[in-house]
C-alpha positions in Angstrom: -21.1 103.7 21.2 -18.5 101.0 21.4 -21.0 98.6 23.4 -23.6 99.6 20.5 -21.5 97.8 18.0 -20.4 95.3 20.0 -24.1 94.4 20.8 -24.4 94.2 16.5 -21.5 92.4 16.3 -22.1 89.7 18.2 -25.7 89.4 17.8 -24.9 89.4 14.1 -21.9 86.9 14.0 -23.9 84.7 16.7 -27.5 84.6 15.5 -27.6 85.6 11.7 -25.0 83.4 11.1 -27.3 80.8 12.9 -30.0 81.7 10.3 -27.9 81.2 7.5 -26.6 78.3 8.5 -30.3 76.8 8.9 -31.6 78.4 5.8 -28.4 76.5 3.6 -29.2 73.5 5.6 -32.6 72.6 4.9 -32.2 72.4 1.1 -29.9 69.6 1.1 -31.1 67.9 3.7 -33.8 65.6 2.0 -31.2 64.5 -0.5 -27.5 64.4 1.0 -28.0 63.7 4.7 -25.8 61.2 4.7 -23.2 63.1 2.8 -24.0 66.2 5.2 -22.9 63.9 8.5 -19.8 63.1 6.7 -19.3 66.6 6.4 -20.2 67.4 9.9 -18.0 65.5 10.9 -15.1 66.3 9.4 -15.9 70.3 10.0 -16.4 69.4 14.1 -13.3 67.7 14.3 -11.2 70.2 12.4 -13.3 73.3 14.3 -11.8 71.5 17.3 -8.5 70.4 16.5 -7.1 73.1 13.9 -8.9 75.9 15.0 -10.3 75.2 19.0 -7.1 73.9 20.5 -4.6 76.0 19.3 -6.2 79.5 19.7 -7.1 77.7 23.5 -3.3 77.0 23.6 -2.1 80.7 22.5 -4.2 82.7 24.9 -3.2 84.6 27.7 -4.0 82.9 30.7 -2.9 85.1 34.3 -0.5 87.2 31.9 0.9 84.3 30.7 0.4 81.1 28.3 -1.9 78.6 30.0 -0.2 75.2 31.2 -0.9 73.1 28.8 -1.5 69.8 31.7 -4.4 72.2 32.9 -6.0 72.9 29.0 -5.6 68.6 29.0 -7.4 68.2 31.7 -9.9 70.5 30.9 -10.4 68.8 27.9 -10.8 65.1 29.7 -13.1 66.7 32.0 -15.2 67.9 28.9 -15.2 64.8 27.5 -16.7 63.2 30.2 -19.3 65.7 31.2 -20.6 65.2 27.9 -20.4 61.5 28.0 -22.5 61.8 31.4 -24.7 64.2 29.6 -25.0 62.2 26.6 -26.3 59.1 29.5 -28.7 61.2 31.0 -30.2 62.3 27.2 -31.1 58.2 26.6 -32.1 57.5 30.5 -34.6 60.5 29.3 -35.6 58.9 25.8 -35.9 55.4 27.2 -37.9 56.4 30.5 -40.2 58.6 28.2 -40.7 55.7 25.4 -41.4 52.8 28.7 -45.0 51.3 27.4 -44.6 52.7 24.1 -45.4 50.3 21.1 -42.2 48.6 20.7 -42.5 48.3 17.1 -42.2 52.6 17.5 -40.4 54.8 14.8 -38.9 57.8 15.3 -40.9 60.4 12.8 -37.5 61.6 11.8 -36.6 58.3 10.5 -34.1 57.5 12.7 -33.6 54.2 15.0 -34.8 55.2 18.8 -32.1 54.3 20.2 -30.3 56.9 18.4 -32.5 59.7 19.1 -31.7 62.3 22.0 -28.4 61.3 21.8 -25.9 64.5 21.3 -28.5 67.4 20.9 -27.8 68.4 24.6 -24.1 68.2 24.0 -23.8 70.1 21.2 -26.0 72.9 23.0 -23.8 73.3 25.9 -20.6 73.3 23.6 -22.1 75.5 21.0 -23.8 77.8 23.9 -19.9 77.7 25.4 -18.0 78.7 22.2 -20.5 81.3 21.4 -19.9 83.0 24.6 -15.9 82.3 23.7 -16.6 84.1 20.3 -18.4 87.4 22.2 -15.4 87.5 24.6 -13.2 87.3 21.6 -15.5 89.9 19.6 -15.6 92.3 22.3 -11.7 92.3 23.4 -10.9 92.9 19.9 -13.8 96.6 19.9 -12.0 98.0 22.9 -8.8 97.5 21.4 -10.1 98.8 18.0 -13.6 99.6 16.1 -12.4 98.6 12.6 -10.8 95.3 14.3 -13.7 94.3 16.6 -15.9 94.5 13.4 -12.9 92.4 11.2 -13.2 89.9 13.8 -16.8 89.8 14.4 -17.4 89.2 10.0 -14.3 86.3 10.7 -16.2 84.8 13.5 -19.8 85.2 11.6 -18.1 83.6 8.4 -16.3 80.9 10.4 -19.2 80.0 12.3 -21.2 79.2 9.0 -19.9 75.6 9.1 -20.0 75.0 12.5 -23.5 76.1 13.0 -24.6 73.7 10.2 -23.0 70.7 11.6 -25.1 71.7 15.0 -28.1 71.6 13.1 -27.4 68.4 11.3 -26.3 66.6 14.9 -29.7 68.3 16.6 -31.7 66.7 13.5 -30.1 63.2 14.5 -30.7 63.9 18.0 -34.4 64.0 17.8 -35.2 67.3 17.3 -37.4 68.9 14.8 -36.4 71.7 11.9 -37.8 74.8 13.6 -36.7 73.3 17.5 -32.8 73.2 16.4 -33.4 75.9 14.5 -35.0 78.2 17.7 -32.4 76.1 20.2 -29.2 76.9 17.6 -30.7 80.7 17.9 -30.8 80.6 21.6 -27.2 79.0 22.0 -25.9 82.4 19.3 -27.5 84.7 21.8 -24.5 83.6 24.0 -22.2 85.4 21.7 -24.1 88.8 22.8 -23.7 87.8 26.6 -19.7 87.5 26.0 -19.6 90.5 24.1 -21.3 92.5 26.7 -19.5 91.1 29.8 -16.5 91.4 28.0 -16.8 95.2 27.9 -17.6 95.4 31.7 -15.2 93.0 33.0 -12.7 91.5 30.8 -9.7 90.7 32.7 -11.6 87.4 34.5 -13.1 86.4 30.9 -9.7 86.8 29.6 -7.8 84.4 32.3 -10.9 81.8 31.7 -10.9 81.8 28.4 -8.5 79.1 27.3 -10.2 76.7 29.1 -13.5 77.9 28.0 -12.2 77.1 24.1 -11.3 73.4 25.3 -14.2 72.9 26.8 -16.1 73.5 23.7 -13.7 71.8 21.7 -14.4 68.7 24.0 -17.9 69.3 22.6 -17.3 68.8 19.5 -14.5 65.7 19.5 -17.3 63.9 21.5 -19.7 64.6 19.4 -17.7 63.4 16.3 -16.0 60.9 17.6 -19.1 59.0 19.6 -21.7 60.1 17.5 -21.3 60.6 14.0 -18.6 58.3 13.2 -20.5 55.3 14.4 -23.0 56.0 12.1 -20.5 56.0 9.4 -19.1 52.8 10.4 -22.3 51.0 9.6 -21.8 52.4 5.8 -19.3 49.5 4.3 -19.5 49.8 1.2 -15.7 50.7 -1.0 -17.5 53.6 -2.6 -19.7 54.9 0.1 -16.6 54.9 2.1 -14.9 56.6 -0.7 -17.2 59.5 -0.5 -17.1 59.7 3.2 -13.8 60.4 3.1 -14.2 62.9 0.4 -16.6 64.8 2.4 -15.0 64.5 5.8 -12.2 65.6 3.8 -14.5 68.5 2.3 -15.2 69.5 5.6 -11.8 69.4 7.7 -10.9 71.8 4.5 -13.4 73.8 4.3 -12.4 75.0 8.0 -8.6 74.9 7.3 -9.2 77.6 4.8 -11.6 79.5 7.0 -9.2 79.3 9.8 -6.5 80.0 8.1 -7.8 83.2 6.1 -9.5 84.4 9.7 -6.0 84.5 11.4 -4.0 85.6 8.5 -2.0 83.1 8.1 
Protein backbone atom coordinates (compact mmCIF):
# COMPACT_ATOMS: atom_id res chain seq x y z
CA UNK A 1 0.00 0.00 0.00
CA UNK A 2 2.73 2.39 0.89
CA UNK A 3 4.50 1.93 -2.63
CA UNK A 4 0.79 2.47 -4.10
CA UNK A 5 0.84 5.93 -2.85
CA UNK A 6 4.11 6.63 -3.32
CA UNK A 7 3.72 5.61 -7.05
CA UNK A 8 0.59 8.56 -6.98
CA UNK A 9 2.59 10.75 -5.30
CA UNK A 10 5.32 11.09 -7.32
CA UNK A 11 3.73 10.54 -10.52
CA UNK A 12 1.40 13.28 -9.50
CA UNK A 13 3.87 15.94 -8.01
CA UNK A 14 6.33 14.98 -11.17
CA UNK A 15 4.09 14.79 -14.17
CA UNK A 16 0.67 16.68 -13.38
CA UNK A 17 2.56 19.32 -12.16
CA UNK A 18 4.42 19.21 -15.60
CA UNK A 19 0.91 19.57 -17.23
CA UNK A 20 -0.06 22.41 -15.34
CA UNK A 21 2.88 24.03 -15.73
CA UNK A 22 2.50 23.77 -19.67
CA UNK A 23 -1.17 24.38 -19.70
CA UNK A 24 -0.38 28.08 -17.63
CA UNK A 25 2.43 28.50 -19.95
CA UNK A 26 0.99 28.60 -23.33
CA UNK A 27 -1.41 31.43 -22.68
CA UNK A 28 1.05 33.96 -21.97
CA UNK A 29 3.45 32.99 -24.18
CA UNK A 30 2.40 34.97 -27.46
CA UNK A 31 2.24 38.08 -25.41
CA UNK A 32 4.85 38.25 -22.48
CA UNK A 33 7.77 36.05 -23.60
CA UNK A 34 10.01 38.41 -22.89
CA UNK A 35 8.64 39.18 -19.49
CA UNK A 36 8.28 35.26 -18.95
CA UNK A 37 12.34 34.83 -19.48
CA UNK A 38 12.82 37.47 -16.92
CA UNK A 39 10.80 35.46 -14.82
CA UNK A 40 12.59 32.29 -15.52
CA UNK A 41 15.23 33.60 -14.67
CA UNK A 42 14.80 34.88 -11.59
CA UNK A 43 12.68 31.55 -10.47
CA UNK A 44 15.98 29.26 -11.77
CA UNK A 45 18.29 31.13 -9.88
CA UNK A 46 16.35 31.40 -6.62
CA UNK A 47 15.16 27.36 -7.11
CA UNK A 48 18.98 26.94 -7.01
CA UNK A 49 20.31 29.25 -4.62
CA UNK A 50 17.45 29.58 -1.79
CA UNK A 51 15.96 26.46 -2.12
CA UNK A 52 18.69 23.76 -4.15
CA UNK A 53 21.82 24.52 -2.18
CA UNK A 54 20.74 24.71 1.13
CA UNK A 55 18.46 21.60 1.38
CA UNK A 56 21.88 19.91 -0.59
CA UNK A 57 23.85 21.44 2.39
CA UNK A 58 21.42 20.09 5.27
CA UNK A 59 21.21 16.52 4.12
CA UNK A 60 22.60 13.61 5.62
CA UNK A 61 25.38 12.47 3.84
CA UNK A 62 27.17 8.85 5.51
CA UNK A 63 25.24 9.79 8.77
CA UNK A 64 26.54 12.98 8.78
CA UNK A 65 26.40 16.60 7.03
CA UNK A 66 28.11 16.47 3.66
CA UNK A 67 31.59 18.42 3.34
CA UNK A 68 30.73 21.30 1.97
CA UNK A 69 34.44 21.33 -0.46
CA UNK A 70 32.87 18.08 -1.89
CA UNK A 71 29.02 19.75 -2.54
CA UNK A 72 31.54 22.79 -4.31
CA UNK A 73 33.05 20.66 -6.34
CA UNK A 74 30.11 18.98 -7.33
CA UNK A 75 28.76 22.00 -8.28
CA UNK A 76 31.96 23.13 -10.57
CA UNK A 77 31.82 19.86 -12.07
CA UNK A 78 28.03 20.46 -12.96
CA UNK A 79 28.75 23.59 -14.34
CA UNK A 80 30.98 22.35 -16.70
CA UNK A 81 29.30 19.23 -17.85
CA UNK A 82 26.65 21.45 -18.86
CA UNK A 83 28.90 23.89 -20.43
CA UNK A 84 30.39 20.79 -22.47
CA UNK A 85 26.81 19.80 -23.11
CA UNK A 86 25.68 23.02 -24.04
CA UNK A 87 29.03 22.78 -26.97
CA UNK A 88 27.92 19.65 -28.18
CA UNK A 89 24.00 21.09 -28.53
CA UNK A 90 25.49 23.98 -31.23
CA UNK A 91 28.31 21.50 -32.87
CA UNK A 92 24.78 19.57 -33.43
CA UNK A 93 22.68 22.72 -34.66
CA UNK A 94 25.54 24.03 -36.86
CA UNK A 95 26.61 20.51 -38.38
CA UNK A 96 22.76 19.96 -39.05
CA UNK A 97 22.11 23.64 -40.67
CA UNK A 98 25.87 23.17 -42.99
CA UNK A 99 24.38 24.00 -46.72
CA UNK A 100 21.35 25.44 -45.36
CA UNK A 101 20.26 28.81 -46.87
CA UNK A 102 22.16 31.25 -44.87
CA UNK A 103 19.55 33.75 -44.93
CA UNK A 104 17.57 30.66 -42.60
CA UNK A 105 15.15 31.60 -39.71
CA UNK A 106 14.38 29.65 -37.04
CA UNK A 107 10.28 28.98 -37.24
CA UNK A 108 10.27 29.86 -33.63
CA UNK A 109 11.53 33.30 -34.30
CA UNK A 110 14.55 33.00 -32.70
CA UNK A 111 18.32 33.84 -34.14
CA UNK A 112 20.00 30.20 -35.08
CA UNK A 113 22.59 30.66 -33.27
CA UNK A 114 20.53 30.63 -30.28
CA UNK A 115 18.67 27.63 -30.98
CA UNK A 116 19.60 24.09 -29.29
CA UNK A 117 21.36 25.90 -26.87
CA UNK A 118 20.17 24.86 -23.08
CA UNK A 119 17.26 22.41 -23.95
CA UNK A 120 19.63 19.37 -23.23
CA UNK A 121 20.79 21.01 -20.04
CA UNK A 122 17.83 21.76 -18.56
CA UNK A 123 16.65 18.08 -19.32
CA UNK A 124 19.41 16.48 -17.50
CA UNK A 125 19.01 18.95 -14.52
CA UNK A 126 15.27 18.77 -14.49
CA UNK A 127 15.44 14.79 -15.14
CA UNK A 128 18.10 14.97 -11.97
CA UNK A 129 16.02 17.03 -9.49
CA UNK A 130 13.05 15.07 -10.30
CA UNK A 131 14.57 11.93 -9.31
CA UNK A 132 15.86 14.15 -6.05
CA UNK A 133 12.13 15.03 -5.49
CA UNK A 134 10.95 11.00 -5.61
CA UNK A 135 13.80 10.20 -3.19
CA UNK A 136 12.66 13.06 -1.07
CA UNK A 137 8.76 11.95 -1.62
CA UNK A 138 9.45 8.49 -0.84
CA UNK A 139 11.76 8.87 2.41
CA UNK A 140 9.18 11.07 3.76
CA UNK A 141 5.95 7.78 3.09
CA UNK A 142 8.04 5.24 4.98
CA UNK A 143 8.52 7.59 7.70
CA UNK A 144 4.82 8.66 7.56
CA UNK A 145 1.61 8.37 5.07
CA UNK A 146 0.12 11.73 6.03
CA UNK A 147 3.81 13.28 5.59
CA UNK A 148 4.95 11.58 2.39
CA UNK A 149 1.56 12.93 0.91
CA UNK A 150 2.35 16.75 2.66
CA UNK A 151 5.52 16.57 0.98
CA UNK A 152 4.59 15.18 -2.23
CA UNK A 153 1.47 18.36 -2.60
CA UNK A 154 4.85 20.76 -1.43
CA UNK A 155 6.96 19.31 -4.02
CA UNK A 156 3.95 19.35 -6.80
CA UNK A 157 3.18 23.02 -5.80
CA UNK A 158 6.90 24.04 -5.70
CA UNK A 159 7.59 22.47 -8.86
CA UNK A 160 4.89 24.67 -10.68
CA UNK A 161 7.51 27.41 -11.28
CA UNK A 162 10.22 25.51 -11.96
CA UNK A 163 8.59 23.39 -14.60
CA UNK A 164 7.51 26.60 -16.38
CA UNK A 165 10.80 28.18 -16.55
CA UNK A 166 11.86 24.57 -18.30
CA UNK A 167 9.35 25.06 -20.71
CA UNK A 168 10.16 28.57 -21.48
CA UNK A 169 14.18 27.66 -21.80
CA UNK A 170 13.13 24.39 -24.10
CA UNK A 171 10.99 27.02 -26.28
CA UNK A 172 14.27 29.16 -26.70
CA UNK A 173 16.20 26.04 -27.24
CA UNK A 174 14.56 25.11 -30.36
CA UNK A 175 11.95 22.92 -29.44
CA UNK A 176 8.42 22.94 -30.30
CA UNK A 177 5.14 23.37 -27.76
CA UNK A 178 4.07 19.72 -27.66
CA UNK A 179 8.16 18.33 -27.86
CA UNK A 180 8.94 20.34 -24.44
CA UNK A 181 5.82 19.59 -23.43
CA UNK A 182 6.23 15.45 -23.99
CA UNK A 183 10.23 15.92 -23.06
CA UNK A 184 9.18 18.09 -19.62
CA UNK A 185 6.65 14.84 -19.13
CA UNK A 186 9.38 12.41 -19.61
CA UNK A 187 11.97 14.21 -17.33
CA UNK A 188 8.64 14.21 -14.31
CA UNK A 189 8.55 10.44 -14.76
CA UNK A 190 12.04 10.58 -12.94
CA UNK A 191 10.22 11.60 -9.84
CA UNK A 192 8.31 7.98 -9.96
CA UNK A 193 11.81 6.21 -10.55
CA UNK A 194 13.12 8.01 -7.06
CA UNK A 195 10.15 7.29 -5.44
CA UNK A 196 10.21 3.68 -6.17
CA UNK A 197 13.99 3.04 -5.60
CA UNK A 198 13.68 4.95 -2.70
CA UNK A 199 11.32 2.37 -1.00
CA UNK A 200 13.69 -0.61 -2.10
CA UNK A 201 16.91 0.86 -1.22
CA UNK A 202 17.16 4.07 0.42
CA UNK A 203 20.23 4.19 2.39
CA UNK A 204 22.58 4.65 -0.99
CA UNK A 205 19.91 7.32 -2.43
CA UNK A 206 20.13 8.98 0.90
CA UNK A 207 24.17 9.26 1.06
CA UNK A 208 23.95 10.55 -2.84
CA UNK A 209 21.54 12.77 -2.47
CA UNK A 210 23.26 16.07 -1.56
CA UNK A 211 25.21 15.96 -4.39
CA UNK A 212 22.47 14.89 -6.58
CA UNK A 213 20.60 18.46 -5.38
CA UNK A 214 23.87 20.40 -6.51
CA UNK A 215 24.09 18.87 -9.49
CA UNK A 216 20.72 20.02 -10.46
CA UNK A 217 21.24 23.23 -9.00
CA UNK A 218 24.37 23.52 -11.32
CA UNK A 219 21.61 23.04 -13.92
CA UNK A 220 19.87 25.70 -13.35
CA UNK A 221 22.74 28.63 -12.46
CA UNK A 222 24.06 27.57 -15.97
CA UNK A 223 21.19 27.86 -17.52
CA UNK A 224 20.47 31.36 -16.06
CA UNK A 225 23.43 32.68 -15.83
CA UNK A 226 24.74 31.63 -19.70
CA UNK A 227 21.52 31.62 -21.22
CA UNK A 228 18.89 33.74 -20.20
CA UNK A 229 20.67 36.71 -18.92
CA UNK A 230 22.47 37.35 -22.11
CA UNK A 231 19.39 37.70 -23.78
CA UNK A 232 18.48 40.22 -21.30
CA UNK A 233 21.55 42.09 -21.71
CA UNK A 234 20.70 42.98 -25.29
CA UNK A 235 17.35 44.77 -23.79
CA UNK A 236 18.92 48.43 -22.84
CA UNK A 237 16.35 50.30 -22.58
CA UNK A 238 15.80 52.26 -18.59
CA UNK A 239 12.31 50.85 -18.63
CA UNK A 240 12.67 47.54 -20.10
CA UNK A 241 15.35 47.14 -17.63
CA UNK A 242 13.03 48.29 -15.10
CA UNK A 243 10.60 45.62 -15.70
CA UNK A 244 13.21 42.97 -15.94
CA UNK A 245 14.12 43.56 -12.65
CA UNK A 246 10.56 43.51 -11.51
CA UNK A 247 9.98 40.22 -12.92
CA UNK A 248 13.20 38.55 -12.02
CA UNK A 249 12.32 40.04 -8.82
CA UNK A 250 8.66 38.44 -9.23
CA UNK A 251 10.25 35.26 -9.76
CA UNK A 252 13.14 34.88 -7.05
CA UNK A 253 9.84 35.68 -4.80
CA UNK A 254 7.65 33.79 -5.95
CA UNK A 255 9.97 30.77 -4.88
CA UNK A 256 11.08 32.47 -1.59
CA UNK A 257 7.46 32.13 -0.56
CA UNK A 258 7.04 28.66 -1.88
CA UNK A 259 10.15 27.58 -0.25
CA UNK A 260 9.67 29.04 2.65
CA UNK A 261 5.93 27.88 3.27
CA UNK A 262 7.07 24.15 1.97
CA UNK A 263 9.66 23.95 4.85
CA UNK A 264 7.74 25.78 7.41
CA UNK A 265 9.69 28.25 8.00
Amino acid sequence: MVLVSILIATFASGVLSVLLAGWLALPLLARMLPHMVSLSTGVMLAAALLDLMPEAFEAHAGGGHAEPQALFATLLGGLLFFFLLEKVELYRHNHHHEGDDPHHHHHHGFDAEQAGKGGWSVLVGDATHNFCDGVLIGAAFLADPALGWLTALAVGVHEIPHELSAFIVLLHAGFTKRRALLFNCITGLASVLGGVLSYLALAPFEAALPYMLMVAASTLIYIAVADLIPQLQKRLDWRDTLLQLGWMGGGIALIAAISSTAHGH
